[in-house]
C-alpha positions in Angstrom: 108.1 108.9 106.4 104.7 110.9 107.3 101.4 110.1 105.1 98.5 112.6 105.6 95.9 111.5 103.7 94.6 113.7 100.9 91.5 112.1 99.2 90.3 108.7 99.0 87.2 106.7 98.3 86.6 105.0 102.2 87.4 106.1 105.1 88.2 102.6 106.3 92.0 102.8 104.8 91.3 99.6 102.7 90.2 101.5 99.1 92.3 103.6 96.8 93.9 106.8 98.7 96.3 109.4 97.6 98.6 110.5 100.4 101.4 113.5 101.0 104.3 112.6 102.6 106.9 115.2 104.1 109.4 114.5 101.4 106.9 116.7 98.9 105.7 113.8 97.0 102.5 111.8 96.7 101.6 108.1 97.7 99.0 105.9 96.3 97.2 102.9 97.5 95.6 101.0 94.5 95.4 97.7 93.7 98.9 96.3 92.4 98.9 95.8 88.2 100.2 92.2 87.7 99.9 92.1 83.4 101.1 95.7 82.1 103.8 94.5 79.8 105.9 97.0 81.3 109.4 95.9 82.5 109.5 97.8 85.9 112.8 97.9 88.3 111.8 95.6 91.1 111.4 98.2 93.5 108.6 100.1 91.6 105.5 98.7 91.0 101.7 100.0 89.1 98.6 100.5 91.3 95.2 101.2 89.4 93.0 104.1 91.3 90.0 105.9 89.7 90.4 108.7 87.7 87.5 110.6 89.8 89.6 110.0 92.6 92.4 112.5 91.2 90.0 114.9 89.8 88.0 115.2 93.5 91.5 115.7 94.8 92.3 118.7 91.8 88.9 120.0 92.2 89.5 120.0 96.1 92.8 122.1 95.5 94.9 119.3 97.6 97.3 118.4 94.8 
């Protein structure tokens, strides 16, 4: 799968980031949500990004 990065809040790759891949969907690095509640299949999981990092990218027109 190819990731081109869209937004994010460092440019070191270590901080949240919301990517395109070429399958038409998005990918986010957060950090991972241990105590949701939820009960999540194990391949899924929660990350936690700010919300000012998805308005920059809708204000940005990337997504």
């Amino acid at each position: 799968m190819k990731l081109t990065r869209l937004v994010g809040e460092c440019d070191e790759g270590e901080c949240p980031t919301i990517y395109a891949t070429d399958r038409g969907t998005l990918a986010i690095q957060g950090g991972r949500l241990a105590e949701h509640g939820l009960d999540l299949p194990a391949h899924e999981t929660l990350v936690e990004i700010p919300v000012e990092l998805v308005r920059k990218a809708i204000r940005d027109n990337l997504i």
